[in-house]
C-alpha positions as CSV (number, residue, x, y, z in Angstrom):
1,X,0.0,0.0,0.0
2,X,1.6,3.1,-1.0
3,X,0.9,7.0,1.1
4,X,-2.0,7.7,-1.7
5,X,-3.4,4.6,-0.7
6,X,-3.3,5.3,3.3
7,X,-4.6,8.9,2.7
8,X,-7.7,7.5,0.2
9,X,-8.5,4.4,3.1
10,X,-8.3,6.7,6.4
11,X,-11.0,9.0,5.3
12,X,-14.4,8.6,6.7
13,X,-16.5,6.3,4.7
14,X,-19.7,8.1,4.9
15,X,-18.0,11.4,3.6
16,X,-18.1,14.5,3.7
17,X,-22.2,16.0,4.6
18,X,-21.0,18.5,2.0
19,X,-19.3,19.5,-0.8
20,X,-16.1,19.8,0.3
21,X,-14.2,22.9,-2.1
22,X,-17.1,24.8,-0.4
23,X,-16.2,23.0,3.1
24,X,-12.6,24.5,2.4
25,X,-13.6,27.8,0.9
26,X,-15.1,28.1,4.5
27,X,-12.0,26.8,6.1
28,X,-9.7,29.5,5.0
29,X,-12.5,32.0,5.9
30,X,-13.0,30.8,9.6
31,X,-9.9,30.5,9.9
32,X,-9.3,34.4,9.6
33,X,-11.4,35.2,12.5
34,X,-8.9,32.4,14.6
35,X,-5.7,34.1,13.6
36,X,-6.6,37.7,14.0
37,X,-8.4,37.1,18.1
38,X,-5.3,34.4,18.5
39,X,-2.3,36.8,17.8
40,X,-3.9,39.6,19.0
41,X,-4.2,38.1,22.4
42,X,-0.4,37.0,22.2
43,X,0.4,40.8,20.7
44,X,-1.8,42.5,23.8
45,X,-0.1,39.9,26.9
46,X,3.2,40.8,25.4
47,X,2.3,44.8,25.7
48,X,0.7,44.9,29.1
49,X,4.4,43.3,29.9
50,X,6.1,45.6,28.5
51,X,4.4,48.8,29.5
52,X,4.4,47.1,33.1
53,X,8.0,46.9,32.6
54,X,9.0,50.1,31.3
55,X,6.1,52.3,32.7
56,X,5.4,55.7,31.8
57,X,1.2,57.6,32.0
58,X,0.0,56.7,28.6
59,X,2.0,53.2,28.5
60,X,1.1,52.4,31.7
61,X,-2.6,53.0,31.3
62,X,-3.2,51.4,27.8
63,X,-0.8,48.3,29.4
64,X,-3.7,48.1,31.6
65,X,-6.3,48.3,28.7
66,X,-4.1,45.6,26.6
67,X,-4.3,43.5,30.2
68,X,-8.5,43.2,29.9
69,X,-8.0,42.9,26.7
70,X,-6.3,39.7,26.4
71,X,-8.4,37.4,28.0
72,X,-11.1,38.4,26.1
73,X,-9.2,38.2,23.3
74,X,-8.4,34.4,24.0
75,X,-11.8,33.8,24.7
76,X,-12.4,35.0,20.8
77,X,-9.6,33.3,19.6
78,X,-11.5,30.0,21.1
79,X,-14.7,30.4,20.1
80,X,-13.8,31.3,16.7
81,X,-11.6,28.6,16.4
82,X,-14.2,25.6,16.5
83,X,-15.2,26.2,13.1
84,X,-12.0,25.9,11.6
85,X,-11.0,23.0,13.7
86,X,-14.1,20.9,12.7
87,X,-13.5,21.5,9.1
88,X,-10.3,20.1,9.2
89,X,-12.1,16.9,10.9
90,X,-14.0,17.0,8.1
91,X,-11.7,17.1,4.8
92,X,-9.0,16.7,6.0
93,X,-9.3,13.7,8.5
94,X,-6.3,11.6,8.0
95,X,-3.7,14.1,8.2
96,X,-5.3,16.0,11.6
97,X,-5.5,12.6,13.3
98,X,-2.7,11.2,12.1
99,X,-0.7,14.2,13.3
100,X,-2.4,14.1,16.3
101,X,-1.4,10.7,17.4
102,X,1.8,11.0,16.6
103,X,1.9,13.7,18.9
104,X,-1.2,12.9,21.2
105,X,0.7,14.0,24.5
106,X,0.6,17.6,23.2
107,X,-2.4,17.3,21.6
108,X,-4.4,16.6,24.6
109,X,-1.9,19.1,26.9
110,X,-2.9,21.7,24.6
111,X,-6.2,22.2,26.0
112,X,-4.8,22.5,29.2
113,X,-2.4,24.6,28.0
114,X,-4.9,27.0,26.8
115,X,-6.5,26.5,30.2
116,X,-3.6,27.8,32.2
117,X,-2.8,31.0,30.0
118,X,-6.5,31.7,30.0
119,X,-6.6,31.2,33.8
120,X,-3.5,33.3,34.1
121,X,-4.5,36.1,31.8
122,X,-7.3,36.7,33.8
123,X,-5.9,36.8,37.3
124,X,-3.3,39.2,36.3
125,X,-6.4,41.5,34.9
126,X,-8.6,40.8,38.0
127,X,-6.3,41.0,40.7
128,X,-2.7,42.7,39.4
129,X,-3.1,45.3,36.4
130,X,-4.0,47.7,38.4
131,X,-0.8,48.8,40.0
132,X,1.1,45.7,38.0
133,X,1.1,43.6,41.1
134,X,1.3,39.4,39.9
135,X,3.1,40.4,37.2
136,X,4.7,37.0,36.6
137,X,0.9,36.0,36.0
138,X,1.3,37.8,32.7
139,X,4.7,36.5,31.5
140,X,3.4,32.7,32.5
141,X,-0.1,33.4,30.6
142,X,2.0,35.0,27.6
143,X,4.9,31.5,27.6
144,X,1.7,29.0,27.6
145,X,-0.9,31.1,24.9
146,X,2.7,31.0,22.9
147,X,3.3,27.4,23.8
148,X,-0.1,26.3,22.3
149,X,0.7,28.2,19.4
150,X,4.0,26.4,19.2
151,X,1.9,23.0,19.5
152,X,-0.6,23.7,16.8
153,X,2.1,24.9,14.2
154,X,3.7,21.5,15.6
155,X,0.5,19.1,14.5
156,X,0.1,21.5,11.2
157,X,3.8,20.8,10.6
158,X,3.3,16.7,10.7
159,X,0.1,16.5,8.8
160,X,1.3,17.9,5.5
161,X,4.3,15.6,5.9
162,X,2.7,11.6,5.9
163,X,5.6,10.0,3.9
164,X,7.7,10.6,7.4
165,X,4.7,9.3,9.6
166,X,6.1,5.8,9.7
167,X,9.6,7.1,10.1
168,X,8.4,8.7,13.6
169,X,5.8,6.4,14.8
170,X,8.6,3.5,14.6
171,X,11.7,5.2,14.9
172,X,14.6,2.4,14.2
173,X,12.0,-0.3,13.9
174,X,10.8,0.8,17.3
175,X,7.4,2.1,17.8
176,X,7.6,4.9,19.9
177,X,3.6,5.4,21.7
178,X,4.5,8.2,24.1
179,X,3.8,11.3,21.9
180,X,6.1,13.8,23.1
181,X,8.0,14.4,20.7
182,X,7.9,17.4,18.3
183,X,8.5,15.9,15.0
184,X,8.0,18.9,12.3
185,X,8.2,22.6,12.3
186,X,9.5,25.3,10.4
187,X,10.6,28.9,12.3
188,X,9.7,31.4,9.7
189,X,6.8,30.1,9.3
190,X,6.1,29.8,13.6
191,X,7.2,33.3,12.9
192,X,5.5,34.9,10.4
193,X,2.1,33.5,12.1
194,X,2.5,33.9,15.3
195,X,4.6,37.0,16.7
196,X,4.7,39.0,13.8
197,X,0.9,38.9,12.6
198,X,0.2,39.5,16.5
199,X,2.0,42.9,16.2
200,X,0.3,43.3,13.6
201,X,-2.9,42.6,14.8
202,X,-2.2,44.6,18.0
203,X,-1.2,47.7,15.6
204,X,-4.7,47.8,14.3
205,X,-6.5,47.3,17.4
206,X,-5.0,50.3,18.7
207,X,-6.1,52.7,16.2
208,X,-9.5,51.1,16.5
209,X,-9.3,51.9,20.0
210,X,-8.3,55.4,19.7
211,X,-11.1,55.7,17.2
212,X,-13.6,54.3,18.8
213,X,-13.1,56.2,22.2
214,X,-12.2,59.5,19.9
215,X,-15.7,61.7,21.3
216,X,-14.7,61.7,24.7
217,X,-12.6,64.9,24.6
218,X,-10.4,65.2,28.3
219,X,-9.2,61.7,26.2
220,X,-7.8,63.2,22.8
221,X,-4.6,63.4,23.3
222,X,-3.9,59.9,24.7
223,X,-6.5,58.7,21.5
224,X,-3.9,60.1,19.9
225,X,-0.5,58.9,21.2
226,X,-2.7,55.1,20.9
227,X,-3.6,55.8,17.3
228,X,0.1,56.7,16.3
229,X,1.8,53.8,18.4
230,X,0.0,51.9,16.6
231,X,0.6,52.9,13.1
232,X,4.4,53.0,13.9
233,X,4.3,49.1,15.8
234,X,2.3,48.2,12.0
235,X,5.7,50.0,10.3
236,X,8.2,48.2,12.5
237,X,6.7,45.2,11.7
238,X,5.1,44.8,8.0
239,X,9.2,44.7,6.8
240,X,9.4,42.1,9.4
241,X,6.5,39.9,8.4
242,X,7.8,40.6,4.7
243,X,10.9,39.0,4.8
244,X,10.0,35.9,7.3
245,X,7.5,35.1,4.6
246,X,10.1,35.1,1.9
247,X,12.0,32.6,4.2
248,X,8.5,30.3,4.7
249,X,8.5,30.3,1.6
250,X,12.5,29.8,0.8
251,X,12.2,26.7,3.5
252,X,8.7,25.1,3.4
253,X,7.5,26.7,0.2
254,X,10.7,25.2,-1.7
255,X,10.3,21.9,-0.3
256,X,6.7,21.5,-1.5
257,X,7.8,23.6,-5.3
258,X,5.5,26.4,-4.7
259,X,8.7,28.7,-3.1
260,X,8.4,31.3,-6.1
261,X,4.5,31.8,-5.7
262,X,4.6,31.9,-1.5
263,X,7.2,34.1,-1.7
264,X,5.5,36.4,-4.4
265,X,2.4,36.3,-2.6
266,X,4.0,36.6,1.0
267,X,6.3,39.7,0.2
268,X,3.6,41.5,-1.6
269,X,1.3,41.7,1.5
270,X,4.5,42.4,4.4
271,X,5.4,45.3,1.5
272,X,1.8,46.5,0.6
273,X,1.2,47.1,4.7
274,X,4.4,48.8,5.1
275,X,3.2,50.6,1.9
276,X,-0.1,51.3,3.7
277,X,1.3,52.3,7.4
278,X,4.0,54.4,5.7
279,X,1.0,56.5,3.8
280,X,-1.6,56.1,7.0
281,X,-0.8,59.8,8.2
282,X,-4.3,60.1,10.1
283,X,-4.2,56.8,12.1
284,X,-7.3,57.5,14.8
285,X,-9.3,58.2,11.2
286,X,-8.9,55.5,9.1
287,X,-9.1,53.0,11.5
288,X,-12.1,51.0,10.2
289,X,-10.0,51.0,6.7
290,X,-7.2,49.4,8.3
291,X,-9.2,47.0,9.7
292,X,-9.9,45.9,6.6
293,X,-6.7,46.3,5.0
294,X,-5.8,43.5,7.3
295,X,-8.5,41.3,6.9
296,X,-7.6,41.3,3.4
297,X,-3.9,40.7,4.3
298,X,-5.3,37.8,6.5
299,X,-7.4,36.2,3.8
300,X,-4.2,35.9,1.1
301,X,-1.9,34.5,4.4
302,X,-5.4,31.7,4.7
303,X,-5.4,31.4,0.9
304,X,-1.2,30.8,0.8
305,X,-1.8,28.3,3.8
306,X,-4.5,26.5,2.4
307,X,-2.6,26.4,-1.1
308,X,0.7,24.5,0.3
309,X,-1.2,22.1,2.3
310,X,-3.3,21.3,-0.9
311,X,0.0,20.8,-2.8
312,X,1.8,19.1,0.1
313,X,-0.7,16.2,-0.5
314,X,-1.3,16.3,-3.6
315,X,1.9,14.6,-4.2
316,X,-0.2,11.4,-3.2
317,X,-3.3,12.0,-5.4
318,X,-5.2,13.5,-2.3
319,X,-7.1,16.0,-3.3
320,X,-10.4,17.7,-1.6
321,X,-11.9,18.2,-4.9
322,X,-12.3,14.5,-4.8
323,X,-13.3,13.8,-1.2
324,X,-16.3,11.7,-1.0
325,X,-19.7,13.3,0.2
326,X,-23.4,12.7,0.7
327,X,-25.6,15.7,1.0
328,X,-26.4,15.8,4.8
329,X,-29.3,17.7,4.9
330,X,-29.9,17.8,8.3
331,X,-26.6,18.5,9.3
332,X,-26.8,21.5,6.8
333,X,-30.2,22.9,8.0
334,X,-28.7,23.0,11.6
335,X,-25.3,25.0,10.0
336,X,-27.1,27.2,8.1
337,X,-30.2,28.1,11.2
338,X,-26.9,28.2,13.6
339,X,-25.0,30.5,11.8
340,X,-28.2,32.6,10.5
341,X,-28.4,33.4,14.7
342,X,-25.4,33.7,15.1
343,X,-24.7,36.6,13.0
344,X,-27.6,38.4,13.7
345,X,-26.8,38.2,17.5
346,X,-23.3,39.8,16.5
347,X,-24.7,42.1,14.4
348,X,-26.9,43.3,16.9
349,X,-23.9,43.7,19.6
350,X,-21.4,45.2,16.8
351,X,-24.3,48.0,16.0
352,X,-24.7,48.9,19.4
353,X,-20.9,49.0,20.3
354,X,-20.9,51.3,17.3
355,X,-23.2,53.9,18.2
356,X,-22.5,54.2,21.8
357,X,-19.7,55.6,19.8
358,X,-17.3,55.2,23.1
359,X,-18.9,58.1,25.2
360,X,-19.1,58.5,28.4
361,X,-22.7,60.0,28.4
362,X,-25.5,57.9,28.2
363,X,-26.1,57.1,24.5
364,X,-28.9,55.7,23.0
365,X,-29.2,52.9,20.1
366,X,-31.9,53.9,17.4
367,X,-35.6,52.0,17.2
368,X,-34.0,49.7,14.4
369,X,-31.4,48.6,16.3
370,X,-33.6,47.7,18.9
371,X,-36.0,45.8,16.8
372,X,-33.3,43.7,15.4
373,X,-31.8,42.9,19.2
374,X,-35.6,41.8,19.5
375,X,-35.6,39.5,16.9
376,X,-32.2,38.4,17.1
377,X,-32.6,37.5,20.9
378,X,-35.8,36.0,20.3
379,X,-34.1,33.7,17.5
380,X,-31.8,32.3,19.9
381,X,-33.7,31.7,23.0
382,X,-35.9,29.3,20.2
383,X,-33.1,27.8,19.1
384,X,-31.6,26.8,22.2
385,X,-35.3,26.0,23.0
386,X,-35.3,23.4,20.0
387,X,-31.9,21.6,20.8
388,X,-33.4,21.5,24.6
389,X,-36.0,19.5,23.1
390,X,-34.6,17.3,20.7
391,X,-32.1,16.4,23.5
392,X,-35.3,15.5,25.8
393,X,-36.6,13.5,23.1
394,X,-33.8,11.6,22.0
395,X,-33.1,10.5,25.8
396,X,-36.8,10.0,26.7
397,X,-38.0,8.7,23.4
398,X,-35.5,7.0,20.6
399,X,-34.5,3.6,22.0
């Protein structure tokens, strides 16, 4: 049996409930909304250390803003990272849980991992940002939230790599069943994803910040200090991030034959945001653009991602294009009624954010806006009533 053959026989027999480019289309998209709440939490821990540690009035008080920031940021960076995750499970299945067995100590540490630096994050908020007290909460929330980074680039790292899966699972001839070690990786690309997009990500949020809180006028001249740290972290940085993707791609992208197109694609987006953050003279302003500018930066890193796992198996014929499926209907109506809610619900809470406009007086959210927190609440107190029910059925009633 040769690795084609493996791949083909470890994927679920029943299929995919879906067609699975549009599975994968959804992948890269999801995964978007992972990365950005993930580094960001990584890029705001690391500030509220750092303006702890070198303290002056406006560092000191945004290093206590970044502080509450992060584990809410982590909590995001969880929540949005289901979807991704059970995508994966889904077209991808022999490569995540082959990876994940050959590494199943971390895999299942992770989540404890995540645990601690969560845990952590949140004590140092609670109890020690005020006057920077439990400090080493911080720094030991910052080393695990990096750690389980380091351990999901780790299983990533394996599963594009299954003609060395033997090699590690029987090292010698031996098999080895303990899981700990790290087999794969590749630094610029740990790199390039993790520290450098969470400056990134942390320059942005900073002029949203500014610009959001930019009415409240005893405020406007910290607003502004916030909006142009950020823009100058974002033109430290996008060099940075431009050259560690030309070495991704010099390293893994070269290994796989796509190094040219990585690189291209890679070196446009680090030199199009230094471009951008160069030219951004009215940070607190154009906040909402460079939002978006980043999004869009994010996409083209998902789409690159995507494209050298795609290639990395395609050596072996595996391809998702061809991943068997069978319209799972019900499975689709839950999706599609779960995510219909679920956007609603955050559009609801995004549009009232938005015109309490960060004031300090009492601001009011306009008839609409109400109507649709109406509807949208209603939507989801009937859909948690109808998986309340199906679960009462199915216990009381199915045998």
């Amino acid at each position: 049996m040769d690795i084609g053959d493996m791949l083909e026989r470890m994927r679920d027999p029943l299929g995919a409930p879906f067609y699975p480019p549009a599975l994968q289309v959804l992948l890269v998209v999801t995964w978007v909304f992972h990365i950005f709440f993930v580094t960001l939490a990584l890029g705001s821990s690391a500030f509220s250390i750092l303006g702890f540690l070198r303290p002056n009035e406006y560092r000191l008080r945004l290093a206590r803003v970044a502080a509450r920031l992060t584990p809410n940021a982590v909590g995001l960076g969880i929540v949005t990272g289901i979807a991704p995750l059970l995508f994966v499970q889904t077209i991808y299945d022999p490569i995540w849980y082959a990876s994940n067995t050959l590494s199943g100590f971390w895999s299942v540490s992770f989540i404890f991992v995540v645990m601690g630096g969560y845990s952590l994050a949140y004590l140092f908020y609670l109890k020690g940002s005020a006057d920077g007290r439990l400090l080493w909460s911080a720094v030991a929330s910052f080393i695990l939230l990096f750690f389980a980074g380091w351990v999901m680039h780790v299983l990533a790292s394996v599963s594009i790599r299954p003609e060395r899966w033997m090699e590690w699972y029987a090292p010698g001839g031996v098999i080895d069943t303990r899981g700990v070690v790290f087999h794969s990786w590749n630094i610029p690309r740990l790199a390039f994803l993790l520290p450098l997009q969470a400056g990134l990500s942390l320059a942005v949020v900073l002029t949203l910040f500014a610009w959001y809180f930019r009415r409240i006028e005893e405020d406007a001249p910290f607003m502004t200090w916030v909006a142009d740290r950020g823009r100058w972290l974002g033109l430290a940085v996008s060099p940075l991030y431009a050259l560690a993707g030309l070495l991704w791609a010099a390293t893994e992208g070269a290994e796989f034959g796509v190094g040219m197109p990585v690189g291209i694609a890679l070196a446009a987006v680090g030199l199009a945001l230094t471009g951008y953050f160069f030219f951004l003279k009215q940070p607190m302003q154009h906040a909402p653009r460079t939002l978006l500018v980043w999004i869009i930066a994010l996409v083209v890193v998902g789409i690159v991602r995507e494209g050298i796992r795609a290639v990395s198996l395609a050596r072996f014929g595996y391809s998702v294009s061809n991943y068997p499926y069978m319209m799972d209907w019900g499975s689709i109506l839950v999706f599609g009624v779960t995510t219909v809610v679920g956007v609603a619900v955050v559009t609801y809470l995004a549009l009232v954010l938005y015109q309490s406009g960060g004031t300090k007086r009492d601001a009011q959210v306009s008839p609409r806006v109400e109507r649709l927190g109406s509807i949208a609440t209603g939507m989801l107190g009937a859909w948690f009533a109808f998986f309340i029910l199906v679960g009462l059925y199915t216990t009381f009633f199915l045998k």
